[in-house]
C-alpha positions as CSV (number, residue, x, y, z in Angstrom):
1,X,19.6,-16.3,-2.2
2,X,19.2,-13.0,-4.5
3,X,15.4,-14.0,-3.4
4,X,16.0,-13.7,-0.1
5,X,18.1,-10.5,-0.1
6,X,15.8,-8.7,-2.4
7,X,12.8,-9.8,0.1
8,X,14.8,-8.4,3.1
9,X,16.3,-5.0,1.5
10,X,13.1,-4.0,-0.6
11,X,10.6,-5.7,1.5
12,X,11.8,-5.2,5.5
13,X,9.6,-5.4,7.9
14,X,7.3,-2.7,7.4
15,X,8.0,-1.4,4.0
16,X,10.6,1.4,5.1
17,X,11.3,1.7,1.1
18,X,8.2,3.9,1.1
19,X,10.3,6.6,3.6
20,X,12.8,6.7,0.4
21,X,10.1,9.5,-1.4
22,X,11.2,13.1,-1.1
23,X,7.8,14.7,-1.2
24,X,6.2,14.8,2.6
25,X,2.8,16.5,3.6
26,X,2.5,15.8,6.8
27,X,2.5,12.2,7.5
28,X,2.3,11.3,3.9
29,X,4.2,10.6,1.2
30,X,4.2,11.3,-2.3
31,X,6.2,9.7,-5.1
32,X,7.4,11.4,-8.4
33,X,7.4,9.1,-11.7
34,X,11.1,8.9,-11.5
35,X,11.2,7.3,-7.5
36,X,8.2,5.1,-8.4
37,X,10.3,3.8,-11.6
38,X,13.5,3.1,-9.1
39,X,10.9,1.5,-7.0
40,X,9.9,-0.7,-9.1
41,X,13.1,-0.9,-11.3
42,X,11.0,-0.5,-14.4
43,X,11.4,1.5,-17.1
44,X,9.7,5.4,-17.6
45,X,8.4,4.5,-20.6
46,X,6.4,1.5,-19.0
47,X,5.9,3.2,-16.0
48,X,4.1,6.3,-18.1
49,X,2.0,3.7,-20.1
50,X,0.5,2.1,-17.0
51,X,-0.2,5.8,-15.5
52,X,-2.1,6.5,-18.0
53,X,-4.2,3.5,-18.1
54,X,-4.7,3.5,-15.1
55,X,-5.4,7.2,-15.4
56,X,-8.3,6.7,-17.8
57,X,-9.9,4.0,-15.6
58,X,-10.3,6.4,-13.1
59,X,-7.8,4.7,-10.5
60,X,-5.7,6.9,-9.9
61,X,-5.5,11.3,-10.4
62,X,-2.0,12.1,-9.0
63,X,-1.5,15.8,-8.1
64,X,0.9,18.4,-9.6
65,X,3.6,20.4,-7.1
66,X,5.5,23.5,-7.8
67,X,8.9,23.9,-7.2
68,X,12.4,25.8,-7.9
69,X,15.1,23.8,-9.6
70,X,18.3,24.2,-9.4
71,X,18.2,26.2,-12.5
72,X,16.0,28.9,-10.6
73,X,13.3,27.9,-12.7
74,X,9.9,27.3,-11.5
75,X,8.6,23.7,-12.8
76,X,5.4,21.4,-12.1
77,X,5.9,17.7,-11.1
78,X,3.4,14.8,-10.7
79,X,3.3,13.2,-7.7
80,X,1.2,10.3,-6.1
81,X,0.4,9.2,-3.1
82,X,1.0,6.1,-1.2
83,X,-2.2,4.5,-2.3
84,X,-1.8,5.3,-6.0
85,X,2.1,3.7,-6.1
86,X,0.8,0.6,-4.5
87,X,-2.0,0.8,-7.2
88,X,0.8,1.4,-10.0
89,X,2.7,-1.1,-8.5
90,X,0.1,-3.9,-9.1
91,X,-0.2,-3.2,-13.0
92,X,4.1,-4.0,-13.2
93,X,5.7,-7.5,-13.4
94,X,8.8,-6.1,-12.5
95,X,10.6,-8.9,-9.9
96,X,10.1,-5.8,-7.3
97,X,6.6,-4.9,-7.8
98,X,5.5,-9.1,-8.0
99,X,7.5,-8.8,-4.1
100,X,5.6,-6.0,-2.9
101,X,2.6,-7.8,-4.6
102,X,2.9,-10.8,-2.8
103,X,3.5,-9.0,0.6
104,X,0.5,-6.7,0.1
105,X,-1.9,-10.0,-0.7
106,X,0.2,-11.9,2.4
107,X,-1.3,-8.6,4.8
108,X,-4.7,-8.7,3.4
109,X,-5.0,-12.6,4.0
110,X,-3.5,-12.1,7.6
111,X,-5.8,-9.3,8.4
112,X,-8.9,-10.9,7.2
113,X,-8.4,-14.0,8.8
114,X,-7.7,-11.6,12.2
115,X,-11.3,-10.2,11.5
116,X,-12.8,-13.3,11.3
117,X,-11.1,-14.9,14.5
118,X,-12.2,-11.6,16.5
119,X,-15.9,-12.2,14.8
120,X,-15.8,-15.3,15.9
121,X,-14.5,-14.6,19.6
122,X,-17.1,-12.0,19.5
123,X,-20.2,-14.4,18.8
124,X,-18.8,-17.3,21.2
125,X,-18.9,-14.0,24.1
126,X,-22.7,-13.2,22.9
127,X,-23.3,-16.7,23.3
128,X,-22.0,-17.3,26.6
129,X,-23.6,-13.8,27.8
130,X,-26.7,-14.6,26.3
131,X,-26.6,-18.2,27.8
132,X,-25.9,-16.4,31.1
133,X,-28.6,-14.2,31.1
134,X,-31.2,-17.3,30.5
135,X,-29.9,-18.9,33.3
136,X,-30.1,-16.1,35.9
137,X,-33.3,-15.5,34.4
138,X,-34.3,-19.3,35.8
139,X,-32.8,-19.0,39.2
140,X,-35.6,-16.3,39.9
């Protein structure tokens, strides 16, 4: 059950936990260390280690914003993108991050095997064009 509600509230259909993250640029969305660690309900610590590593592998850059905090104070924050939380996301084995794992790998499976079923729909057309052309080729 706790399975199945986490699936449904995390998960949903399209991911609409992603919408959560304050930072927008247009379209896209950009995550501070502190949404991506409510995200994957994972501790800052851990969630800074894997950064970095994955930092220094040359994964992932992030990008510093301004802004003005409550305090009047100007300050610089780290945010990712969309790409580089998914990324992060794979290096945790929080209960979370292992869902959005396993419903990243479930869309990559799905859209493969909807590449190869067009490929193949694709080569049976050729065929039958081809096939076509040889035979209206005869009837001359």
């Amino acid at each position: 059950m706790e399975r199945n509600n986490l699936d449904n509230s995390i998960l949903g259909h399209d991911l609409a936990i992603f919408n959560r993250f304050n930072v927008t640029s247009g379209n896209n969305r950009f995550a501070t260390r502190k949404e991506i660690a409510q995200l994957y309900n994972v501790p800052r610590k851990t969630l800074s280690n894997n950064i970095n590593k994955l930092k220094k592998d040359g994964l992932i850059s992030g990008a510093k914003i301004g802004h003005t905090a409550i305090d009047g104070k100007n300050y610089n924050t780290e945010v990712f993108d969309l790409n580089e939380v998914i990324a992060i996301g794979f290096r945790l084995r929080s209960d979370t991050a292992i869902h959005i794992q396993r419903h990243a790998a479930t869309l990559l499976v799905t859209e493969m095997k909807t590449m190869i079923d067009k490929k193949r729909l694709l080569e049976i057309e050729l065929s039958y064009a081809w096939n076509k052309s040889d035979r209206d080729d005869l009837n001359y």
